[in-house]
C-alpha positions in Angstrom: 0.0 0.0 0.0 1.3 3.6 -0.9 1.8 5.7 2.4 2.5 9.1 2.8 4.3 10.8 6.0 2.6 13.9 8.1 4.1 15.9 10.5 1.9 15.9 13.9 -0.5 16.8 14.7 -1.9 16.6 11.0 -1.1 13.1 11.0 -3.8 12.2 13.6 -6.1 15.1 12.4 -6.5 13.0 9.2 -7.2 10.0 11.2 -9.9 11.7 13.0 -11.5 12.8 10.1 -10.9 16.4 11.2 -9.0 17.1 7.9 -10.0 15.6 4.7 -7.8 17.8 2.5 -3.9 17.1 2.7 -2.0 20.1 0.9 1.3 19.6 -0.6 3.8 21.5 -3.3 3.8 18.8 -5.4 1.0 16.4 -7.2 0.9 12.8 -8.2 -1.0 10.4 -10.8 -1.7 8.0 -8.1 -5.5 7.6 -6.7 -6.0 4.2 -4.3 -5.5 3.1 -0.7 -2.9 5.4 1.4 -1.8 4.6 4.7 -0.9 8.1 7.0 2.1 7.3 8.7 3.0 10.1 11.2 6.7 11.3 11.2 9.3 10.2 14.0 9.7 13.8 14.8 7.6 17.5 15.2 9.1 20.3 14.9 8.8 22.7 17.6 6.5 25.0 15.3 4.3 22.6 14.8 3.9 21.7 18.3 3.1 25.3 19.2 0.4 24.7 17.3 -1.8 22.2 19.8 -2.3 25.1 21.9 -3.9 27.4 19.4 -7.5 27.5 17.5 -8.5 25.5 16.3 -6.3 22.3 16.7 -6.5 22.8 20.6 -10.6 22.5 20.6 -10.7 19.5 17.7 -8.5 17.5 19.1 -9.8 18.1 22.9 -13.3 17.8 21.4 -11.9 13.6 20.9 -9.9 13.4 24.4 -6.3 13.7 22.1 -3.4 15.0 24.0 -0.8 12.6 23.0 0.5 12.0 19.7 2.1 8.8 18.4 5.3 9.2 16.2 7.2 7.2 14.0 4.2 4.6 12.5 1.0 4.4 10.5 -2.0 5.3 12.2 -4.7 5.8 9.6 -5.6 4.2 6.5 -7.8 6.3 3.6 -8.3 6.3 -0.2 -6.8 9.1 -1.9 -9.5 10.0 -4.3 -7.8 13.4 -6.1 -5.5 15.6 -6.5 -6.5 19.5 -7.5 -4.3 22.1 -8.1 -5.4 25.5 -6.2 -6.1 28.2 -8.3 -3.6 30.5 -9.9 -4.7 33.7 -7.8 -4.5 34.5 -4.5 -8.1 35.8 -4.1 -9.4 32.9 -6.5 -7.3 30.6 -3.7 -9.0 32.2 -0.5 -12.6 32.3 -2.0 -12.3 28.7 -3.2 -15.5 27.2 -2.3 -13.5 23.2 -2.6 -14.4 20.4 -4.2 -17.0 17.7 -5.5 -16.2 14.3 -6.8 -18.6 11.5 -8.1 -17.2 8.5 -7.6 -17.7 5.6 -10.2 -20.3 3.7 -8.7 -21.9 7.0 -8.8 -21.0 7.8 -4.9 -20.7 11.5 -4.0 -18.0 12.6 -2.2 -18.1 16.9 -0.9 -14.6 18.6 0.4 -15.8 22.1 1.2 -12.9 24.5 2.3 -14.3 24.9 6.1 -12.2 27.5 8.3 -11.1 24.8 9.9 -9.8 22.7 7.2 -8.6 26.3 6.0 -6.8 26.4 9.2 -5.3 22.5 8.6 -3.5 23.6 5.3 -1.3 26.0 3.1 -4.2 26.8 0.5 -1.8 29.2 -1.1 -1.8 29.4 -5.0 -0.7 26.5 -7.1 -0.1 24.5 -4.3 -2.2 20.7 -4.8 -5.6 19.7 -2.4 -4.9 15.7 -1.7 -8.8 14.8 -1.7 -9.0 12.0 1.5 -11.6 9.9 1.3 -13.2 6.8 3.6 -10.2 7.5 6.7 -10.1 4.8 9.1 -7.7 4.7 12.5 -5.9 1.3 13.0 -6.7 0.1 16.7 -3.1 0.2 17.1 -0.1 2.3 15.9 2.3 0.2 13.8 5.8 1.2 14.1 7.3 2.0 10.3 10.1 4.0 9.3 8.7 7.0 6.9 9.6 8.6 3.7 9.6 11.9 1.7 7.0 11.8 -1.3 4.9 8.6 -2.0 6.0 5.2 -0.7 5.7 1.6 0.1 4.3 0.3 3.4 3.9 -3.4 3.7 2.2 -4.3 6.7 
């Protein structure tokens, strides 16, 4: 299964379900199964973060104040990949995004403050469109990657 690495605490904000768009500088061709692996580190900026609106409240809201590192934690289908618009004020007022899936099932990625809040929306950066997330029961320790790569369970 293709995995992808997140710092914390986005990592276990996609596993929640709290952020269904991943934003990144860079797009791929791939669409299927993803496992979110959550990096062996945080940087210290990031960590600030967990304090502030609204990561503190969500992730209180589902009793989360500790964050596992270094191993998968979610699994998810990665359903599209959309690059943001090529202005900055077409970037901010974009409304998101709508995909029909082949069997005809309709899948709706609004841009919410909050998944505002969860991304870098800036201009021609790439929305990840996250589809049916689901937590593993347990953390399984893996070793991550940059970019796309391999997990084997």
């Amino acid at each position: 299964m293709k995995a992808l690495t997140l710092t914390q605490p986005w990592a276990t904000l996609v596993a929640i379900g709290a952020k269904r768009i991943e934003t990144r500088s860079w797009a791929t061709n791939y669409r299927g199964p993803l496992a979110i692996h959550a990096a062996k580190t945080t940087p210290g900026w990031a960590a600030a973060l967990l304090v502030q609106e609204p990561f503190a409240s969500v992730l209180a809201n589902v009793g989360i104040s500790e964050f596992p590192i270094g191993c998968v934690i979610a699994t998810c289908r990665l359903i599209g990949v959309h690059r943001m618009p090529p202005s900055f004020t077409e970037a901010m007022e974009h409304p998101g995004w709508e995909w029909v899936g082949p069997t005809g099932r309709e899948f709706s990625f609004p841009l919410t403050e909050q998944e505002r809040a969860f991304g870098d929306y800036m201009i021609l950066r790439y929305a990840w469109l996250l589809a049916d997330v689901q937590p593993l029961l347990a953390p399984v320790p893996a070793r991550g990657q940059l970019g796309l790569w391999e997990w084997v369970r």
